[in-house]
N, CA, C and O of each residue as an XYZ file, in Angstrom:
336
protein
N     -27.802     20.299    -34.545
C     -28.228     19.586    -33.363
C     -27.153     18.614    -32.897
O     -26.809     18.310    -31.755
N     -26.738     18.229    -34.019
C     -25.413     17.185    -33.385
C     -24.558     17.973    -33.050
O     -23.991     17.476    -32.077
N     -24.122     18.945    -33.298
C     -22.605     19.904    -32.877
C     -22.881     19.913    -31.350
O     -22.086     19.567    -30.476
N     -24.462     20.482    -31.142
C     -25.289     21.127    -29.251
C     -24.692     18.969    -28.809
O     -23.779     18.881    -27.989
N     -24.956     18.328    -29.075
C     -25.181     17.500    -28.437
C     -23.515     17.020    -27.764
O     -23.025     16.858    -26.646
N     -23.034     16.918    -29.290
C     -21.542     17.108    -28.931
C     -20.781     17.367    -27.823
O     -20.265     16.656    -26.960
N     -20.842     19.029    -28.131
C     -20.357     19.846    -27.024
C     -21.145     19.564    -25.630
O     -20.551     19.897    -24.605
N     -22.082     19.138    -25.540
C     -22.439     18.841    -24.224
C     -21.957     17.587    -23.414
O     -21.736     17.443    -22.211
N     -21.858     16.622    -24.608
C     -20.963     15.452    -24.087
C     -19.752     15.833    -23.556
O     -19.373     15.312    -22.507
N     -18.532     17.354    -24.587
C     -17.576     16.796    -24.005
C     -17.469     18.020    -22.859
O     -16.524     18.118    -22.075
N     -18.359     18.730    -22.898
C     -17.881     19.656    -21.659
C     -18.995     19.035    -20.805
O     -19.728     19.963    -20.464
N     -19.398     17.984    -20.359
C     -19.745     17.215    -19.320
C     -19.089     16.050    -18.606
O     -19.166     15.695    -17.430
N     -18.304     15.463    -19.816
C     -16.774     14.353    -19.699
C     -16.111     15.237    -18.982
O     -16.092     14.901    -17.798
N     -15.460     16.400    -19.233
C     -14.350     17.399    -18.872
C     -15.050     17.673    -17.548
O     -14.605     16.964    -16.646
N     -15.954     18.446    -17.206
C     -16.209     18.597    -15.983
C     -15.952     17.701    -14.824
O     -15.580     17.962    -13.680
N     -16.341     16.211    -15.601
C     -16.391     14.907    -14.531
C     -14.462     14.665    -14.546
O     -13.919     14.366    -13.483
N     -13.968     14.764    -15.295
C     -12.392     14.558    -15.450
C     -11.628     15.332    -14.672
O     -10.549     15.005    -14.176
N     -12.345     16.658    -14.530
C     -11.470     17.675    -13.459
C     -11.917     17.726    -12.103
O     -11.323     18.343    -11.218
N     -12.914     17.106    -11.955
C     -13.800     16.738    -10.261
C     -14.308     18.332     -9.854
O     -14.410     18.816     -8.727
N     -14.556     18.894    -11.033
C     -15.244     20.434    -10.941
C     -16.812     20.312    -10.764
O     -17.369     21.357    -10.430
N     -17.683     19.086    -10.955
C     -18.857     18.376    -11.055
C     -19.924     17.920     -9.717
O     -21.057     17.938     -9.235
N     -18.359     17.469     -9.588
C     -19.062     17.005     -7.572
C     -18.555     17.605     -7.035
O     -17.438     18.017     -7.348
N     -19.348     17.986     -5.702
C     -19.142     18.996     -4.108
C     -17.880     17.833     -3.444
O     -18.145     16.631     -3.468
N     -16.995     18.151     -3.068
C     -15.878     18.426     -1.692
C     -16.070     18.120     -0.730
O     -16.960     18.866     -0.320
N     -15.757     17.308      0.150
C     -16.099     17.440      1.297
C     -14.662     18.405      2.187
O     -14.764     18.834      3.336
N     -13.743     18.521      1.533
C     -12.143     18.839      1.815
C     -11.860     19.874      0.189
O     -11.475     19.405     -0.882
N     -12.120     21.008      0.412
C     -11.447     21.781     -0.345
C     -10.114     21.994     -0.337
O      -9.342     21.600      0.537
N      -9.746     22.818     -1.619
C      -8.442     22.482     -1.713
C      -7.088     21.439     -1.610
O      -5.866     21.589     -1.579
N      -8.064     20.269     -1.573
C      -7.380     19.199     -1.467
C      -7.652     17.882     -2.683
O      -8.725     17.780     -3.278
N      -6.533     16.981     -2.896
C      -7.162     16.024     -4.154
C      -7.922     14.809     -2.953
O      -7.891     14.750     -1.724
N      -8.486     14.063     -3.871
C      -8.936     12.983     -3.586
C      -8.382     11.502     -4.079
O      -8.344     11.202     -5.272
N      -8.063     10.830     -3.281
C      -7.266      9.478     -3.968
C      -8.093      8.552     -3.969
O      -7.506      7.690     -3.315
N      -9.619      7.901     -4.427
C     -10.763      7.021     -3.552
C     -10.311      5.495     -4.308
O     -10.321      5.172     -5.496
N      -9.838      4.573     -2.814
C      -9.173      3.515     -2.852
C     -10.719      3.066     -3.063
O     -10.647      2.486     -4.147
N     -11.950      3.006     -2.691
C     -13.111      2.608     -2.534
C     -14.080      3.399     -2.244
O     -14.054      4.615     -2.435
N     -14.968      2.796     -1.784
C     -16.197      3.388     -1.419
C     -16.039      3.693      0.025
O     -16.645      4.734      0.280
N     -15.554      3.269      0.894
C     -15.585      3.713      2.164
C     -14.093      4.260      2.681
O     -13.688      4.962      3.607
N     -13.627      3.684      1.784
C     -12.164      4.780      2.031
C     -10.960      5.303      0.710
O     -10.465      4.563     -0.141
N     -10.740      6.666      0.878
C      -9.638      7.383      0.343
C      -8.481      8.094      1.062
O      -8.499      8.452      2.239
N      -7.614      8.227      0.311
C      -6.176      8.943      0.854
C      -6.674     10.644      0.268
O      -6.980     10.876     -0.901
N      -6.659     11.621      1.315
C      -6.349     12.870      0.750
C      -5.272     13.980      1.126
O      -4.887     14.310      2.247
N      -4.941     14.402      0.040
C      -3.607     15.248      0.294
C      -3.821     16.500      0.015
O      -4.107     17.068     -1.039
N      -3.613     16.948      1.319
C      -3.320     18.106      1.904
C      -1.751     19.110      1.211
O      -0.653     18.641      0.914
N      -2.162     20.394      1.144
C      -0.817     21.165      1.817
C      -0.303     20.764      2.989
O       0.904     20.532      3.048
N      -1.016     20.631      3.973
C      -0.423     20.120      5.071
C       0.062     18.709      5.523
O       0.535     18.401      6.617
N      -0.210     17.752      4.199
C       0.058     16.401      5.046
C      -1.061     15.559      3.817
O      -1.628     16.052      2.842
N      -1.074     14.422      4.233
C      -1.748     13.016      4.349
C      -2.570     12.504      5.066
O      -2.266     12.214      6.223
N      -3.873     12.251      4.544
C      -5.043     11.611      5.344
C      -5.669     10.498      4.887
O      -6.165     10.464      3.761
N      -5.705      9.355      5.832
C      -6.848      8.308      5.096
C      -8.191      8.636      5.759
O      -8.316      8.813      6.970
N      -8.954      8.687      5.069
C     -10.616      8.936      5.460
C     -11.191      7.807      5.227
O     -11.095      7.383      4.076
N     -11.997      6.940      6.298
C     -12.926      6.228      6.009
C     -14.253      6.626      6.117
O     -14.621      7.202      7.140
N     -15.186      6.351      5.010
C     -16.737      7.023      5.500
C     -17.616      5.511      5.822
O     -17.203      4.386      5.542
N     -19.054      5.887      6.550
C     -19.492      4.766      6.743
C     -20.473      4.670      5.411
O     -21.066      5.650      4.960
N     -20.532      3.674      4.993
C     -21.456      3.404      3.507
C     -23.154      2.575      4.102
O     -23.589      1.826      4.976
N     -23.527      3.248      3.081
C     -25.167      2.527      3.059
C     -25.580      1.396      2.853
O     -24.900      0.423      2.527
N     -26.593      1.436      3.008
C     -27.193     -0.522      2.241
C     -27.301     -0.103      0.936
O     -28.135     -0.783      0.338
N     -26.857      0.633      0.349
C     -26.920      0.883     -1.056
C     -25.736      0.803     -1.837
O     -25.563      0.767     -3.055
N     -24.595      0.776     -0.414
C     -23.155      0.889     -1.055
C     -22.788      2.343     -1.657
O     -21.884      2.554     -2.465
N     -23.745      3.395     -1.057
C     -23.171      4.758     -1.144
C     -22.747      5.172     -0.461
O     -22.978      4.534      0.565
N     -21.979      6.218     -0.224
C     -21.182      6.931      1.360
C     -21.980      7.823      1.999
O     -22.337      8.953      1.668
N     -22.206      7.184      2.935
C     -22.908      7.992      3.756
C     -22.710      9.517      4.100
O     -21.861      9.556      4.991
N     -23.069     10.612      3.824
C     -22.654     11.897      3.768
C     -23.040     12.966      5.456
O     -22.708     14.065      5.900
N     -23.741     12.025      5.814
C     -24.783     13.160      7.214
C     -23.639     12.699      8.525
O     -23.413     13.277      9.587
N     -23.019     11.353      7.923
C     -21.790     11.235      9.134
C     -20.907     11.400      8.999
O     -20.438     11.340      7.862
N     -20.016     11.761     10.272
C     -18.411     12.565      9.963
C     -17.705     11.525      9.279
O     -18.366     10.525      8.996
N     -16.622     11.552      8.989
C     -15.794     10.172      8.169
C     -14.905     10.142      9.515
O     -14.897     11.001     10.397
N     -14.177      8.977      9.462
C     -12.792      9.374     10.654
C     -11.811      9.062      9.550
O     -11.969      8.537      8.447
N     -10.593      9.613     10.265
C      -9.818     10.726      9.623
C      -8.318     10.461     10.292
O      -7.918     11.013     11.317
N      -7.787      9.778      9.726
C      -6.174      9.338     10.210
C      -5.300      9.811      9.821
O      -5.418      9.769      8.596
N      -4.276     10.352     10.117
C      -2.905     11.009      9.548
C      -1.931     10.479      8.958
O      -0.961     10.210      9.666
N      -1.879     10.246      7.898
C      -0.723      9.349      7.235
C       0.624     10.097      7.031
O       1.655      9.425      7.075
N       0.716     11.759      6.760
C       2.062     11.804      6.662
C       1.705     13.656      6.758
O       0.806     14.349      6.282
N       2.771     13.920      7.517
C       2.688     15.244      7.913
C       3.989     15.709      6.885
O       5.108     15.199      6.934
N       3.497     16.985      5.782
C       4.399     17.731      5.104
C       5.440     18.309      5.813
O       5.452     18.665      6.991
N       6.173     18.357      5.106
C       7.402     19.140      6.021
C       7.546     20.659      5.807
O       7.484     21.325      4.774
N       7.786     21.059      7.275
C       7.651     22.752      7.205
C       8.687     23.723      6.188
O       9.867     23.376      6.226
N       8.432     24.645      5.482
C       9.684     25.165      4.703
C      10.068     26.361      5.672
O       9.298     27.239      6.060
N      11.180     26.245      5.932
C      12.042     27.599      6.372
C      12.466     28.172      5.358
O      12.958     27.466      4.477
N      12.385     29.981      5.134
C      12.545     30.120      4.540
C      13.778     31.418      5.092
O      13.304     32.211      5.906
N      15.183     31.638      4.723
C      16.471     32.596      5.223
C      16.110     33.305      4.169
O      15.808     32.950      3.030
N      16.193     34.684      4.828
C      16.075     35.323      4.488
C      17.843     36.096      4.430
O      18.092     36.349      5.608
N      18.733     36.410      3.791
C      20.211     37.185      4.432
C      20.076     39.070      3.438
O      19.916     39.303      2.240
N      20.219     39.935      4.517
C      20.512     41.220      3.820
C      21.338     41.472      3.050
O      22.349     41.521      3.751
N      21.732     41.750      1.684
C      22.811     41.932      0.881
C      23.613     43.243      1.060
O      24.601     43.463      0.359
């Protein structure tokens, strides 16, 4: 019974450690959360600060859009191709 309990602790730690646990609002992207109403997320394409609006509970409000600022646009790769 202690081994079941164990393993549930740590593959429930691990889940929460890899952010495999909670839903996305931005797939494929990390999350940087400076706070509760705002994080930096990085894109393939770039840099975003997101602010969300928070509750009287001090949770993030989820049913409203966040706004969404551009902090840094990735740079495009060219890629040459030369025939040998």
């Amino acid at each position: 019974m202690k081994k079941v309990i164990l393993a549930l602790i740590l593959t429930f730690t691990t889940l929460l450690a890899t952010g495999e646990f909670k839903t996305s609002q931005f797939p494929d992207c990390s999350e940087l959360k400076l706070n509760e109403s705002k994080s930096i997320i990085s894109c393939l394409n770039g840099d975003y600060e997101v602010t969300f609006e928070v509750n009287d509970n001090g949770k993030r409000n989820t049913q409203l859009e966040p706004t969404i600022k551009i902090l840094s646009v990735a740079n495009q790769v060219t890629q040459y191709i030369q025939q040998k």
